[in-house]
Each structure stands twice: as structure tokens, then as C-alpha cells.
C-alpha positions as CSV (number, residue, x, y, z in Angstrom):
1,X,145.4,188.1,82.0
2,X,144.6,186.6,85.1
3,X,142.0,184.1,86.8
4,X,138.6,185.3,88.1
5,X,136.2,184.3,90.8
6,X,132.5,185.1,91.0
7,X,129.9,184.0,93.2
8,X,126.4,183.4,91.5
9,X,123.7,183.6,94.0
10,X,120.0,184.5,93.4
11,X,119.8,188.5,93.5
12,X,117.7,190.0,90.9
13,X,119.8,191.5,88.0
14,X,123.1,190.3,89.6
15,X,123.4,187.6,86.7
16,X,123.4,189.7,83.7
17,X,126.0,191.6,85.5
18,X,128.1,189.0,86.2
19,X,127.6,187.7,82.2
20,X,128.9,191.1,81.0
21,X,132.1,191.5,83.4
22,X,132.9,187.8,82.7
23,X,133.1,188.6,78.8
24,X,134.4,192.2,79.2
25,X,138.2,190.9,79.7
26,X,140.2,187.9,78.4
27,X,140.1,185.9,81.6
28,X,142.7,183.1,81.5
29,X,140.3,181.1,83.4
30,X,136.7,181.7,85.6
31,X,135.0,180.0,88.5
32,X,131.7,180.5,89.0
33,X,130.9,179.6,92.7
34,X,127.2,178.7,93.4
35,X,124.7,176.0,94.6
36,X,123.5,172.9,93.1
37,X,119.8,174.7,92.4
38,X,121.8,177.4,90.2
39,X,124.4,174.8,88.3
40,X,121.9,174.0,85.4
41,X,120.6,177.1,85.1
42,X,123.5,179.0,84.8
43,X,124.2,177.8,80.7
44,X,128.3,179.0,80.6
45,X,129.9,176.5,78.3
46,X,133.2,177.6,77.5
47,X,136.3,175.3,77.9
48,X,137.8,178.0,80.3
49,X,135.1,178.6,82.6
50,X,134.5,175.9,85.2
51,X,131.1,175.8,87.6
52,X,131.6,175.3,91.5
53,X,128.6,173.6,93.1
54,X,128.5,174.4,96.4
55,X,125.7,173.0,99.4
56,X,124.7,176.6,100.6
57,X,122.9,174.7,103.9
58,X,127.0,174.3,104.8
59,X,127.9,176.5,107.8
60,X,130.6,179.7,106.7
61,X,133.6,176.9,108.1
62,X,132.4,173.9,106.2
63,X,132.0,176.4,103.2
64,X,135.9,177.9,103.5
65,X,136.7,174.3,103.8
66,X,134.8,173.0,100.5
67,X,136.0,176.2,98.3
68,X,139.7,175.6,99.3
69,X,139.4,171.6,98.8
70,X,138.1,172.1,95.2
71,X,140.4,175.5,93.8
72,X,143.4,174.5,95.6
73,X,144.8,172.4,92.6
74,X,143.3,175.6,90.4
75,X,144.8,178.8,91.8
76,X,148.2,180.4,92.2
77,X,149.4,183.6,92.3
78,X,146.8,186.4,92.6
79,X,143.6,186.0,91.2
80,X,140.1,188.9,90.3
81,X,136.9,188.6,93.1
82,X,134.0,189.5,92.4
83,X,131.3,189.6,95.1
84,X,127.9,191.0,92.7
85,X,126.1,188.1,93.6
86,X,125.5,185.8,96.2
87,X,125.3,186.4,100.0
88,X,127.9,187.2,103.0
89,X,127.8,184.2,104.2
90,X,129.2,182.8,100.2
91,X,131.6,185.7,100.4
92,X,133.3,185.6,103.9
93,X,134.0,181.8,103.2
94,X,135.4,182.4,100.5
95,X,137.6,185.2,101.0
96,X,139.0,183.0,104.1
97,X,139.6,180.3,102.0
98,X,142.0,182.3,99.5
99,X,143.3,183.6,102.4
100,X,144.7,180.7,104.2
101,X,145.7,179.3,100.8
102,X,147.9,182.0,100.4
103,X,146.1,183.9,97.4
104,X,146.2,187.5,96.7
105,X,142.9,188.9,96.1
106,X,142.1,192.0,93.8
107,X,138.8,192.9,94.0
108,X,137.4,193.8,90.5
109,X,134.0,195.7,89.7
110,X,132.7,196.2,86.2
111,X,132.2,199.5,85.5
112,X,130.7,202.2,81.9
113,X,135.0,202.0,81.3
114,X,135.9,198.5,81.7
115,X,137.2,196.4,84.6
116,X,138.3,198.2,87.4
117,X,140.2,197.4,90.4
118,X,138.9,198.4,93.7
């Protein structure tokens, strides 16, 4: 299938919604990207989906340069975004880190059908 990224932050609802579209396909692997306060609470054990701790008191440039250092030796090729949860600042870091690693990003949404590409 393909990989999947998805940030974790603390909206209201956003995590049941990110639960359901990370079981609604067969992801070959999933990256949850959140802060330390949300990494023992989050409870996804599964050998194929791998937790990201991130400081969120890092400014947007210290962020790109963490999420690159630690899913550069993951990701090839194009992998799924998802931006439910967490906040711009998570997002913009993170979409410049794929970027100047050279990963194509499809942005995915879960939707009453399935997965969909946006």
C-alpha cells in the first residue's frame, strides 16, 4: 500500500478520527508524529506503527530539522499525510521536511467511502 504520516496533537475528537483512518487501509507502515505529553497516552502497539516524539516548544525550523533527522532512514518514494490533528506550526514543519528530503506527498482524508486522496 503505502506509508502514512499523521500528526497527533490535542484537538477534541481529532483522535478517534485519526484511529479509524489508520485502520481503514492496509498501511505498510504509520508514523504518528506528536509530543512527549501525548506518547503514553496514545496506546498504538502494532509492530508496523512507530510513535514520533517530538518537543512542541521547538521553533517550526528546529521542528523540520528533528522530523527529517528521525524519518529520513524511514521514507522513500511517496508517502499518505494526514493533517486531522495537531497544529500549523506541526504541519508546515513537517511538510518542509518531506519536501527537502525529496518525498512526494498525497494528502489523504478519511471519508463515509474510504480513503480518499485530496
Amino acid at each position: 500500500m503505502a506509508d502514512l504520516l499523521i500528526c497527533m496533537g490535542s484537538g477534541k475528537g481529532t483522535w478517534a478520527y485519526a484511529y479509524q483512518l489508520i485502520e481503514a487501509e492496509r498501511w505498510d507502515r504509520v508514523f504518528v508524529i506528536t509530543s512527549p505529553f501525548f506518547t503514553e497516552k496514545i496506546g498504538l502497539r502494532k509492530p508496523h506503527i512507530h510513535v514520533l516524539s517530538f518537543d512542541d516548544k521547538l521553533t517550526v525550523d528546529q521542528l523540520a530539522e528533528e522530523y527529517a533527522k528521525q524519518l529520513k532512514p524511514h521514507l522513500s518514494g511517496d508517502v499518505a499525510v494526514n493533517f486531522i490533528s495537531g497544529d500549523g506550526r506541526e504541519h508546515l514543519a513537517l511538510v518542509g521536511a518531506l519536501l527537502k528530503l525529496g518525498i512526494g506527498l498525497r494528502f489523504v482524508h478519511l471519508t463515509p467511502h474510504g480513503v480518499k486522496e485530496v
